[in-house]
SEDRENMAR-191369 format. One line per field, with one value per residue (C-alpha): residue number from 1; residue in three letters; x negated, y negated, z. Coordinates in Angstrom, 2 decimals. Layout:
k	c(NUM; ...)
r	c(ALA; ...)
x	c(X; ...)
y	c(Y; ...)
z	c(Z; ...)
//
This chain:
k	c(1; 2; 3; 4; 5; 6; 7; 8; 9; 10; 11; 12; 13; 14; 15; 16; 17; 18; 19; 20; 21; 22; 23; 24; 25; 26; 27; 28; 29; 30; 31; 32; 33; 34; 35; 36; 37; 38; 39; 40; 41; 42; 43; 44; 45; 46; 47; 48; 49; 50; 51; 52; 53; 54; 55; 56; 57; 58; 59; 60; 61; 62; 63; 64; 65; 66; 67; 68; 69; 70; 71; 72; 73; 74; 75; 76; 77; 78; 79; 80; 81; 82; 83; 84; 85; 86; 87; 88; 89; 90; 91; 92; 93; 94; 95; 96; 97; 98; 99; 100; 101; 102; 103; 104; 105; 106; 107; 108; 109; 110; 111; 112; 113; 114; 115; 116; 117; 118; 119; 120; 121; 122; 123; 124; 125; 126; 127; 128; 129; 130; 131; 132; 133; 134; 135; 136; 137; 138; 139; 140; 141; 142; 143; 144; 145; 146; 147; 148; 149; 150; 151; 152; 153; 154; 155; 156; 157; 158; 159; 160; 161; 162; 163; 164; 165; 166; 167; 168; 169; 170; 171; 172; 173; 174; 175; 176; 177; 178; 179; 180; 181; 182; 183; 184; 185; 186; 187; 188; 189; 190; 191; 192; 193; 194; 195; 196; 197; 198; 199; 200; 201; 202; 203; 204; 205; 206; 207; 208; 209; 210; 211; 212; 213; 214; 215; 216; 217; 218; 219; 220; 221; 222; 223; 224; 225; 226; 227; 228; 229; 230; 231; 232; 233; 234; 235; 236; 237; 238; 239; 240; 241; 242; 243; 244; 245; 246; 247; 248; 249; 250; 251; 252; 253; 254; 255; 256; 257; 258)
r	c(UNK; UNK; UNK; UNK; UNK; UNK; UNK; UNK; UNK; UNK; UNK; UNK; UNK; UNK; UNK; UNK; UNK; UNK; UNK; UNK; UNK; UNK; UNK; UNK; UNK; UNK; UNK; UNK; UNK; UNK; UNK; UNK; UNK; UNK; UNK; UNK; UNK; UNK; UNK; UNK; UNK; UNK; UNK; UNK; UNK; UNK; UNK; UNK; UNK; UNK; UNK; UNK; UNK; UNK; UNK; UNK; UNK; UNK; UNK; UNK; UNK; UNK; UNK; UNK; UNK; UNK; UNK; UNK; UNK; UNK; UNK; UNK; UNK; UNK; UNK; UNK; UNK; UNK; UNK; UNK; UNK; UNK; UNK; UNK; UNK; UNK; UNK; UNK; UNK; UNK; UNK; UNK; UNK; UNK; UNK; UNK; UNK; UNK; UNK; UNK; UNK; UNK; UNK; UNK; UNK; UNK; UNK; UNK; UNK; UNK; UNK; UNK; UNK; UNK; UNK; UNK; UNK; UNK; UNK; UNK; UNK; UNK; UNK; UNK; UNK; UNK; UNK; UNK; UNK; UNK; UNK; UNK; UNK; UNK; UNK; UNK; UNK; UNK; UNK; UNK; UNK; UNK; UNK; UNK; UNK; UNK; UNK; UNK; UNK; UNK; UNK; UNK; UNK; UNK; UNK; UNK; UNK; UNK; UNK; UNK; UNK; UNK; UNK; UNK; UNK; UNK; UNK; UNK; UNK; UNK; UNK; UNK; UNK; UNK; UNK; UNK; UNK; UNK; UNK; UNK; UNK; UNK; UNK; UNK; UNK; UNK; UNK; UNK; UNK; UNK; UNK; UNK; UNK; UNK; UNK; UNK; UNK; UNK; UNK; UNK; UNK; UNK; UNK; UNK; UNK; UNK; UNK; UNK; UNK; UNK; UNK; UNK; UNK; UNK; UNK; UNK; UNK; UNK; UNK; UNK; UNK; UNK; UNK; UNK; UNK; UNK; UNK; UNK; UNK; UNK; UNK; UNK; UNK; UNK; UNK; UNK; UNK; UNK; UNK; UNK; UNK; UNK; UNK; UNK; UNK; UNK; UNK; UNK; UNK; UNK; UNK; UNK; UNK; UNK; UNK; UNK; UNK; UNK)
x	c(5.12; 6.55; 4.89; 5.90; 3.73; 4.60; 3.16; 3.29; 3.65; 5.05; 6.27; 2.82; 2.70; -0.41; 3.01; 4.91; 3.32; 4.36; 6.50; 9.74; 7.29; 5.02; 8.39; 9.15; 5.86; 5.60; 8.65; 7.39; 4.46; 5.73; 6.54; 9.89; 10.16; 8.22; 7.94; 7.38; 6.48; 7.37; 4.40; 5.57; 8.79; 9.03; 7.13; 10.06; 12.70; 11.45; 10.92; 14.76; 15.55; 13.09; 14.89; 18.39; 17.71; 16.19; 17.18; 13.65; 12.57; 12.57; 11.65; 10.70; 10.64; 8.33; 5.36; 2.17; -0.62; -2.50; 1.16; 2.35; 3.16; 1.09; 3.93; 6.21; 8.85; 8.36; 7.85; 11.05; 12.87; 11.13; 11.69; 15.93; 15.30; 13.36; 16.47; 19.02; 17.40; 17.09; 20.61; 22.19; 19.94; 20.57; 17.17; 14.97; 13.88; 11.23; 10.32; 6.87; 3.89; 3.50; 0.04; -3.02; -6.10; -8.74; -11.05; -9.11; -7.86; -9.89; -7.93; -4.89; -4.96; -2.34; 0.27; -0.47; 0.41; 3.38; 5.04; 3.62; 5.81; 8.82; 8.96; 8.45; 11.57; 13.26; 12.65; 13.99; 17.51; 17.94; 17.00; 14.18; 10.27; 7.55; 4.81; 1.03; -1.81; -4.56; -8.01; -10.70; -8.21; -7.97; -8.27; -5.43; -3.29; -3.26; -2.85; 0.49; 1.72; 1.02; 2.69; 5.59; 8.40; 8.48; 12.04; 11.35; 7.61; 6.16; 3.17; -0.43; -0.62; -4.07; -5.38; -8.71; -11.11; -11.62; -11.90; -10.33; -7.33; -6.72; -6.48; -4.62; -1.91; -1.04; -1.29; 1.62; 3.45; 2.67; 2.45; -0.99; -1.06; -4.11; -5.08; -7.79; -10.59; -10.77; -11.70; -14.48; -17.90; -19.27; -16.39; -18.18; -15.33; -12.95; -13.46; -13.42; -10.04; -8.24; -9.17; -7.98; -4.20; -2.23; -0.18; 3.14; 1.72; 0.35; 1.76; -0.29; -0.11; -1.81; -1.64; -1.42; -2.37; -5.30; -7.93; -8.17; -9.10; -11.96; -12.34; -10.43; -12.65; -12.50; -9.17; -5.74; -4.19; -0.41; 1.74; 0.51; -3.05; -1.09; -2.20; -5.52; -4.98; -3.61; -5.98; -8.70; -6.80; -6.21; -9.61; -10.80; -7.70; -8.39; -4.55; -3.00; -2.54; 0.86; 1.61; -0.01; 2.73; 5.13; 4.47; 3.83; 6.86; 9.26; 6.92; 7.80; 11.89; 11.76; 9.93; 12.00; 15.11; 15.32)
y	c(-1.47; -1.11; -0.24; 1.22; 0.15; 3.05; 1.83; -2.04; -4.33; -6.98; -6.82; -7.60; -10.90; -11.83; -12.54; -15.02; -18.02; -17.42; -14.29; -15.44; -17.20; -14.11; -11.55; -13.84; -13.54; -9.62; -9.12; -11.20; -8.96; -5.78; -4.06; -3.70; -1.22; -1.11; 0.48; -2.14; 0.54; 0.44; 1.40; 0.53; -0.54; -3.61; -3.52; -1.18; -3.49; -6.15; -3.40; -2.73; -6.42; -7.08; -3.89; -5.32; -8.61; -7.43; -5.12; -3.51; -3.39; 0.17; 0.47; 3.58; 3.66; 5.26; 4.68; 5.22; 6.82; 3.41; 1.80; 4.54; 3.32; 4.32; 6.91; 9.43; 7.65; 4.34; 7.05; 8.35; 4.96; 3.79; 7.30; 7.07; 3.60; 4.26; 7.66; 5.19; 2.89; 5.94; 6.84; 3.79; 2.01; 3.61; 1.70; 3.85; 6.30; 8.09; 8.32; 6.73; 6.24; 8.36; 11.01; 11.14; 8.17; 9.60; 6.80; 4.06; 6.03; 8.66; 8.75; 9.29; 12.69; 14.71; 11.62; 10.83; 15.10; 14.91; 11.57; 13.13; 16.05; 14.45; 12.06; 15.57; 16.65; 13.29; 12.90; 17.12; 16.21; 13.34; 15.19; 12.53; 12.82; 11.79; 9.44; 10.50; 8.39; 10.41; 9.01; 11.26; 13.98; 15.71; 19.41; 18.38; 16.96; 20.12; 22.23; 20.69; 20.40; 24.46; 25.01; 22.86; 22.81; 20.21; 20.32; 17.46; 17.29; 13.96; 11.62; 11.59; 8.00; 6.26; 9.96; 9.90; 11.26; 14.67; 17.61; 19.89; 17.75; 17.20; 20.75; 21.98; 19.03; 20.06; 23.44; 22.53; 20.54; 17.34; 14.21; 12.38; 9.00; 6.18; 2.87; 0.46; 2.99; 4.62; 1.53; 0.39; 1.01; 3.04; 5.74; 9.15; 11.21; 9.33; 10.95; 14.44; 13.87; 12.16; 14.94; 17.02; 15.74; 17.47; 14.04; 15.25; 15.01; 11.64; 8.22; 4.73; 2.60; -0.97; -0.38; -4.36; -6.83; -4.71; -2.33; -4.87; -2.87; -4.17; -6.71; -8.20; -7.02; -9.43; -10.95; -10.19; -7.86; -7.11; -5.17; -6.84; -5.68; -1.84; -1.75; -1.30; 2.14; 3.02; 1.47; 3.88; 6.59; 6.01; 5.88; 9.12; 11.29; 9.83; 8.81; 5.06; 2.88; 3.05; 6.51; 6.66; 3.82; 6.14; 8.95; 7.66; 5.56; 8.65; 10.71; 8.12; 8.03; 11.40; 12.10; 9.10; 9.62; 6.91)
z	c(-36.15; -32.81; -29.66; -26.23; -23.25; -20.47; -18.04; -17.04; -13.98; -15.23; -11.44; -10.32; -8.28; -10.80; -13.73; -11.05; -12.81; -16.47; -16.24; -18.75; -20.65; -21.32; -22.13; -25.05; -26.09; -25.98; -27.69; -30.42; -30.62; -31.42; -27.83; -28.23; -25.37; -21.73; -18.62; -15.49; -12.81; -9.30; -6.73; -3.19; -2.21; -2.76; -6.25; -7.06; -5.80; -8.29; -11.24; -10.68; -11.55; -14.74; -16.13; -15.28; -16.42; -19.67; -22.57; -23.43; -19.71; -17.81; -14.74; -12.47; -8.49; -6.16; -3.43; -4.78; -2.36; -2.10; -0.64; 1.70; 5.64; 8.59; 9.77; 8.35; 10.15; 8.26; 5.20; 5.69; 5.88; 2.50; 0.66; 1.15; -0.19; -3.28; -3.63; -3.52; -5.79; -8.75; -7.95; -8.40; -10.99; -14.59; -15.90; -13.19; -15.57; -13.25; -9.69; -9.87; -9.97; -7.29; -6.32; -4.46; -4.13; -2.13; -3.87; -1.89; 1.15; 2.65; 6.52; 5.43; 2.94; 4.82; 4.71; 1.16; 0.45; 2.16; 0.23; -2.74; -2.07; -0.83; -3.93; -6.45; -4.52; -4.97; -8.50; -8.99; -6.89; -9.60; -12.46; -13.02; -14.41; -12.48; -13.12; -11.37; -10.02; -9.18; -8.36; -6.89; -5.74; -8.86; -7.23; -4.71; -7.13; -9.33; -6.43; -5.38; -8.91; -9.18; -5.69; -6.33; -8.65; -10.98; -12.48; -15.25; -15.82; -16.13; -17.19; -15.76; -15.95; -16.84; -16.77; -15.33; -18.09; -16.46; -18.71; -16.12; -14.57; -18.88; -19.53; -16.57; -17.02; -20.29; -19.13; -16.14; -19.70; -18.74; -20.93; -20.96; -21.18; -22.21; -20.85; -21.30; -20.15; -23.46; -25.04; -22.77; -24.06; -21.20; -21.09; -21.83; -22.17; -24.15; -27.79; -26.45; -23.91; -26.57; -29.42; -26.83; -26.02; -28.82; -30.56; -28.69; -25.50; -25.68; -24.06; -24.43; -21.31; -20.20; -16.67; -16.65; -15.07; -14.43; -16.33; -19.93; -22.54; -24.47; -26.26; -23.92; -19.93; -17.45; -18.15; -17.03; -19.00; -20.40; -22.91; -25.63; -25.04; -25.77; -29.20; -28.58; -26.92; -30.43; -32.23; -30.66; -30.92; -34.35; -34.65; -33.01; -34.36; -38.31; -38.43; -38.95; -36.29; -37.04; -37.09; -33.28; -32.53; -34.20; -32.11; -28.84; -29.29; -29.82; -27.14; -24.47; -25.31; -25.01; -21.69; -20.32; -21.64; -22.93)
//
């Protein structure tokens, strides 16, 4: 069985300590294939070199609403970065993860629109999908995905468990994609989302270091930790853990490019 993570950062300064040593070990635990995701500048920069110093690494570069700058100036300056970045790195498969966060940052809406926007235009002058964080800004979100041309669709990573942002995604053709909260014990939603995503649709994600699925709350998580996104899905859709590796596997070469 092999397994694609989607959405990793293996980037994250909580991997400095045992980084190498913890590859070896996913590789030898069936994720053959994953996605370290860039979320500010810098988090890209270091995405880029995982995915050029390993085979099975992608990467994807972008500011994400909880890393943009205080000014569109200093927006500007990091946006023709992150361009150059996807235009010169063949491993940068999306420009991402990139959105709205209106659960962290409240005072900043109108900046956090506008690098949303720029990076949608980014990722359509490259040809490129995008990857979306959206936390408590689900109505804005929507509303700029409807108003803006998305030339490549994307992912709605670690889709928040909302009925509405679920239907209206797949509605736009966007991919949906699972991490750890589907597994934790007090997520209402999860049966009903999942039975929802038709299987093409569907990605499986750790979001590592953070959001462990259970059994595993409490502790830093990784790729290897991916296979329990399939295994509830598995679960809830009656199908094999393996054929949900099967699927999401081909689902995320496909969005990706890969």
């Amino acid at each position: 069985m092999e397994l694609f993570d989607s959405h990793a950062h293996l980037n994250d300064e909580k991997f400095n300590e045992d980084r190498e040593e913890l590859i070896e070990q996913i590789k030898q635990a069936g994720v053959t294939k994953l996605i370290s995701a860039g979320y500010s500048l810098e988090g890209s920069k270091e995405g880029a070199k995982l995915a050029q110093k390993y085979d099975f690494i992608y990467t994807t570069a972008g500011i994400s609403p909880n890393d943009i700058p205080q000014t569109k100036e200093e927006l500007w300056i990091m946006l023709d970065q992150i361009k150059q970045m996807a235009t010169s790195n063949q491993k940068v498969v999306a420009i991402g993860e990139i959105g709205l966060d209106y659960y962290w940052n409240e005072e900043n809406k109108d900046l956090q629109k506008i690098a949303f926007q720029k990076q949608i235009e980014i990722a359509n002058e490259l040809r490129l999908p995008i990857v979306i964080h959206t936390r408590e800004a689900v109505m804005d979100t929507l509303k700029i995905l409807k108003e803006t041309e998305v030339t490549k669709r994307g992912v709605f990573h670690c889709c928040p468990l909302n009925r509405e942002l679920v239907k209206e995604a797949l509605k736009l053709e966007f991919y949906i994609s699972f991490a750890g909260p589907i597994t934790f014990k007090n997520s209402k939603n999860a049966e009903e989302i999942i039975k929802m995503v038709p299987n093409e649709k569907m990605l499986i994600e750790t979001d590592s270091p953070y959001l462990s699925p259970e059994p595993l709350r409490g502790r830093r998580n990784d790729p290897r930790n991916v296979k329990y996104m399939a295994q509830k899905i598995a679960q809830i859709k009656g199908m094999e853990i393996e054929e949900v590796a099967k699927i999401t596997y081909q689902n995320t070469k496909n969005l990706f490019n890969i």
